[in-house]
C-alpha positions in Angstrom: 0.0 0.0 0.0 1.4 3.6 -1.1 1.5 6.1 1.5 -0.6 8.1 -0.4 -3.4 5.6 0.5 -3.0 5.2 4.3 -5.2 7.1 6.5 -4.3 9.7 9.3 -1.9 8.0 12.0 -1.0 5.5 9.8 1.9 6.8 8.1 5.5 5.8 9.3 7.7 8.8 10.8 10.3 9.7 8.2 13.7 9.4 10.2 15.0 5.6 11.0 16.8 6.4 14.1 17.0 8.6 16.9 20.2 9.4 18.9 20.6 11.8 22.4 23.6 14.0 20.5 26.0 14.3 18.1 28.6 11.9 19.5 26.1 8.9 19.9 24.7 9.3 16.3 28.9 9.5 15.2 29.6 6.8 17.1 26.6 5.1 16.0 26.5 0.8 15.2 25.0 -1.6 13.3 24.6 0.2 10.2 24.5 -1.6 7.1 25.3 -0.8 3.3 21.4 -0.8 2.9 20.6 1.7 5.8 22.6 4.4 3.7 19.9 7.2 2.5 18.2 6.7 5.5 17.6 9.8 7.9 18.3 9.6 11.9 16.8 12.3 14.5 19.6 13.8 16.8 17.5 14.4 19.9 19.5 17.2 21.9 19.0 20.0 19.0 15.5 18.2 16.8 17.9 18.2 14.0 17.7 15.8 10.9 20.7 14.1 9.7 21.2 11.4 6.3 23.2 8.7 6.8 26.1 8.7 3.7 28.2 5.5 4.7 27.8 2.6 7.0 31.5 2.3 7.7 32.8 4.4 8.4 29.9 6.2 10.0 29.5 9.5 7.9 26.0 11.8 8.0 24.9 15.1 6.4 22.4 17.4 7.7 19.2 17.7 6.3 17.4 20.4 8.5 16.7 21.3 12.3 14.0 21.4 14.5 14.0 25.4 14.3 12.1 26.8 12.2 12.3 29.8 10.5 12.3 33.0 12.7 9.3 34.8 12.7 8.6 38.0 12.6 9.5 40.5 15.8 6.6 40.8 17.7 5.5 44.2 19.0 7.8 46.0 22.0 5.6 45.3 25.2 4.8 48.1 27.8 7.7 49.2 29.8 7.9 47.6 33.1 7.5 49.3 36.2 10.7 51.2 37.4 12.3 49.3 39.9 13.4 50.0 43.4 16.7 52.4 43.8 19.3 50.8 44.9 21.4 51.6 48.4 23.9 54.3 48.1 27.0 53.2 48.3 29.5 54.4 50.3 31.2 57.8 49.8 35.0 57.3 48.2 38.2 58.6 51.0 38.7 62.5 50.5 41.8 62.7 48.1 44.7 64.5 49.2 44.5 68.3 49.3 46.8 70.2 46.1 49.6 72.1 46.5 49.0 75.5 46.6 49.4 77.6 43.8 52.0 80.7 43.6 51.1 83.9 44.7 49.9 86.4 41.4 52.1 89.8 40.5 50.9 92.5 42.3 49.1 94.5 40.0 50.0 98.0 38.7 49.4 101.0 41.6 46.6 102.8 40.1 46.6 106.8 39.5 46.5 109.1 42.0 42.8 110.5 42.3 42.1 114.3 41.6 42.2 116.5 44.9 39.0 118.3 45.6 38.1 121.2 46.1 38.3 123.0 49.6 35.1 123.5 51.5 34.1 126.5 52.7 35.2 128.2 55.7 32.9 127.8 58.7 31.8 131.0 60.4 30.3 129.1 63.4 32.9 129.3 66.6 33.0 126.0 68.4 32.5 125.4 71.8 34.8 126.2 74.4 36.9 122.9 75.4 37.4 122.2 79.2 39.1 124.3 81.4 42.7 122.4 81.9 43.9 121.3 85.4 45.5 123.6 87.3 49.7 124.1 87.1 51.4 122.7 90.1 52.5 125.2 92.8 55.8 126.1 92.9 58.1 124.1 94.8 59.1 127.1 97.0 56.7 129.0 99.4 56.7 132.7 99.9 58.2 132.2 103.6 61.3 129.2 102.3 62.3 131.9 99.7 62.6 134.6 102.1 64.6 132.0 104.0 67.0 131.2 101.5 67.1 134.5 100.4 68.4 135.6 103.9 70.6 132.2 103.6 72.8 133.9 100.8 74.5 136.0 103.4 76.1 133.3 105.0 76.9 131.0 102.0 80.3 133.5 101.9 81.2 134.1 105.9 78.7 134.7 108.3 75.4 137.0 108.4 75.2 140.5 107.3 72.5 143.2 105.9 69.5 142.5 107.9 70.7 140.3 110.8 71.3 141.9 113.9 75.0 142.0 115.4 76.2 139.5 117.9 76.1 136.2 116.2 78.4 133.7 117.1 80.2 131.0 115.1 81.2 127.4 116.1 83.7 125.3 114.1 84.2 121.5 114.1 87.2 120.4 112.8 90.3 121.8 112.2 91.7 122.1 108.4 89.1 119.9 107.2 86.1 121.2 109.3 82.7 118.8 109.4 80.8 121.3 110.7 80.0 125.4 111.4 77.5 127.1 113.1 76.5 130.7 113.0 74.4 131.4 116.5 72.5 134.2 117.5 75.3 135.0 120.3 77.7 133.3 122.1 76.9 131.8 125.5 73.8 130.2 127.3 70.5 130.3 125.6 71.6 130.9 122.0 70.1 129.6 119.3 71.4 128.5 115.7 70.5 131.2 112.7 72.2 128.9 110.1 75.0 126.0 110.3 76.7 123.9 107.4 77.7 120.7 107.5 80.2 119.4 105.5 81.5 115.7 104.2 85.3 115.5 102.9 86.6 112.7 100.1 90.4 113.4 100.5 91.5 117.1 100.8 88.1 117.4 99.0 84.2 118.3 100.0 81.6 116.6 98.3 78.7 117.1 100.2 78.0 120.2 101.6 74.6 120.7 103.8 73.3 124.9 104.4 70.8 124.4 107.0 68.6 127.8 108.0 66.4 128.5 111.6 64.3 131.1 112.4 64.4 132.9 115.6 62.6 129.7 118.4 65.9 127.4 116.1 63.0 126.0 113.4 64.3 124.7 110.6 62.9 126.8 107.7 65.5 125.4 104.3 68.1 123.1 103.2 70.3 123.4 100.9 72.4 120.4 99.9 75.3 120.4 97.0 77.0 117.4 95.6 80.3 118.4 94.1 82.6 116.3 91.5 86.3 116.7 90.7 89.0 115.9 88.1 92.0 116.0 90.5 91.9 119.0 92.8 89.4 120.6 90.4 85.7 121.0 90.8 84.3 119.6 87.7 80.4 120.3 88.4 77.9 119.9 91.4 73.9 119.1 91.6 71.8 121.5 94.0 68.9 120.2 96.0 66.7 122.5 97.6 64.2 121.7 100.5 
């Protein structure tokens, strides 16, 4: 009976053989001359293969099991946007650049225009504080008239204004410490005016005028301090008190 006569099921499948992959269907046995033209299936890919020669095994391919591709089918919707990922972690701070040289200093600009000068102001300003008041003078009325009446005994003894009968004392002999004019000689006198005197060598350095008034209060002092260059007297610093 000719295939063309069987019915639906009936019909043999076209391939002889069937074989997991390519090395069992190489590797195949028990072919014979007569099995040569017939077609084997190679299970692993669905593809058709013709057997060529028996021994040794040889096979061509025929077809697949893939068909033709079809046509690209239409782009589906976009899916929806997944979730964001975790941020990962910040990178280490890089190292901070050199710093750059310092620019030229830039050209000094022009001097500006001066203006004019404002007018004068006829408005007098306001008196500013009185200022403190000048010390007093370091002598009173009374200590000048003292050391005024000291003068004449600063050379020997008192004179113009003093009455007569002082007296003078002398400590000392050629390098006296000490002299005292008195009001007189005797009991009860009193001192008008004495000088004392301190000696460096043949010199005096310090020299002392001391001045009382008539009950022997002490009304100035005059001390010098004298410098010399040999026997010379080179300068000397008055104090007055």
């Amino acid at each position: 009976m000719f295939h063309k006569n069987l019915g639906l099921g009936d019909q043999h499948i076209p391939y002889n053989w069937t074989y997991a992959d390519a090395s069992t269907r190489t590797g195949a046995t028990g072919l014979v001359a007569g099995d040569v033209g017939k077609l084997c299936r190679q299970l692993d890919n669905d593809s058709l293969w013709m057997l060529t020669n028996h021994s040794p095994v040889a096979w061509i391919g025929i077809g697949s099991g893939t068909g033709p591709m079809g046509p690209t089918g239409d782009i589906g919707p976009t899916g929806p946007i997944g979730d964001t990922g975790p941020v990962g972690d910040t990178g280490p701070v890089g190292d901070t650049g050199p710093v750059g040289d310092t620019g030229p200093i830039g050209p000094t600009g022009d001097t500006g225009i001066v203006g004019p000068t404002g007018p004068t102001s006829t408005i007098t300003g306001p008196l500013g504080p009185t200022g403190p008041t000048g010390p007093t003078g370091s002598l009173t009325a009374a200590q000048h008239k003292a050391l005024h009446q000291l003068i004449h005994f600063i050379n020997e003894g008192p004179a113009e204004g003093f009455a007569s009968g002082a007296y003078k004392a002398v400590t000392g002999t050629v390098f006296p410490t000490a002299i005292v004019w008195y009001d007189k000689a005797g009991a009860g006198q009193k001192k008008i005016v004495e000088k004392l005197i301190s000696w460096t060598g043949a010199n005096p350095t310090t020299i002392v005028w001391k001045i009382y008034d008539a009950s022997e209060t002490l009304l100035a002092t005059i001390t010098d301090v004298i410098t010399y260059s040999g026997p010379f007297e080179t300068s000397r610093a008055r104090t007055i008190a």
